[in-house]
C-alpha positions in Angstrom: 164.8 154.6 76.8 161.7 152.3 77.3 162.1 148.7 77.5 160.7 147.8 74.0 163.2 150.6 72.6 166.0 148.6 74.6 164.9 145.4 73.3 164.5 146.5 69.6 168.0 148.0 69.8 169.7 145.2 71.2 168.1 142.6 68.2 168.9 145.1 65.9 172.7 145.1 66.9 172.6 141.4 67.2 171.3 140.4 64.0 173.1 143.5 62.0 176.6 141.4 64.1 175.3 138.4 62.5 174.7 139.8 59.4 178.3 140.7 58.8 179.7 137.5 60.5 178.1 135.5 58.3 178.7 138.0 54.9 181.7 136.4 54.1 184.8 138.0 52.0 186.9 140.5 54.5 188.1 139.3 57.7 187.9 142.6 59.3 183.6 142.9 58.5 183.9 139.2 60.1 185.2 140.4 63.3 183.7 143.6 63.9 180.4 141.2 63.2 181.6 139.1 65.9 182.2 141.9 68.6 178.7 143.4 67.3 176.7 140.3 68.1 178.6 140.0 71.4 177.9 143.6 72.2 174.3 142.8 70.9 173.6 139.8 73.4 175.4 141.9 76.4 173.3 144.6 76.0 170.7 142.5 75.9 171.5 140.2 79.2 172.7 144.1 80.8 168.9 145.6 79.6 166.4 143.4 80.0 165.5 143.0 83.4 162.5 143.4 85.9 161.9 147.7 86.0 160.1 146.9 89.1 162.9 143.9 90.9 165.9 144.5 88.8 166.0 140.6 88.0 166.9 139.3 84.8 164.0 138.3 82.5 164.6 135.3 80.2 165.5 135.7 76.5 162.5 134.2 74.5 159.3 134.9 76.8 157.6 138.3 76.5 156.7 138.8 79.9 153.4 140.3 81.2 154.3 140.0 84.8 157.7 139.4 86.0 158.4 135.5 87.6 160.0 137.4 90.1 158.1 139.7 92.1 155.1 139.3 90.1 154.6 143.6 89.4 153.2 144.1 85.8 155.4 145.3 82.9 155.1 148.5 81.2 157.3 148.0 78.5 156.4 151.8 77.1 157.9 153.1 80.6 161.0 155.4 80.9 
């Protein structure tokens, strides 16, 4: 998986975990809402990192070069 596929997915789960948290009516779509927009922002904090350092890149920045090591990010990469 590239880095942008990671990313999408993990928003994806995220706001679809939201989605059903906040639906309303059965309490069981309320939890498995709550444990999908957990997962969602886990994946997230596992994913998104440096391909080049491994360090963690912040959540609302879209990086060009990591603050780390400073190596460009290919976010089309496998």
């Amino acid at each position: 998986m590239t880095l942008r596929q990671k990313i999408t997915f993990t928003i994806g789960v995220l706001l679809t975990g939201l989605m059903l948290l906040t639906a309303g009516g059965r309490p069981l779509l309320r939890i498995v809402g709550g444990f999908a927009a957990l997962d969602g922002l886990f994946l997230h904090w596992l994913w998104y990192r440096c391909p080049a350092c491994g360090k963690r890149l912040t959540w609302g920045d879209r990086w060009t070069y990591c603050p780390h090591c400073g190596a460009w990010i290919d976010y089309d990469k496998k």
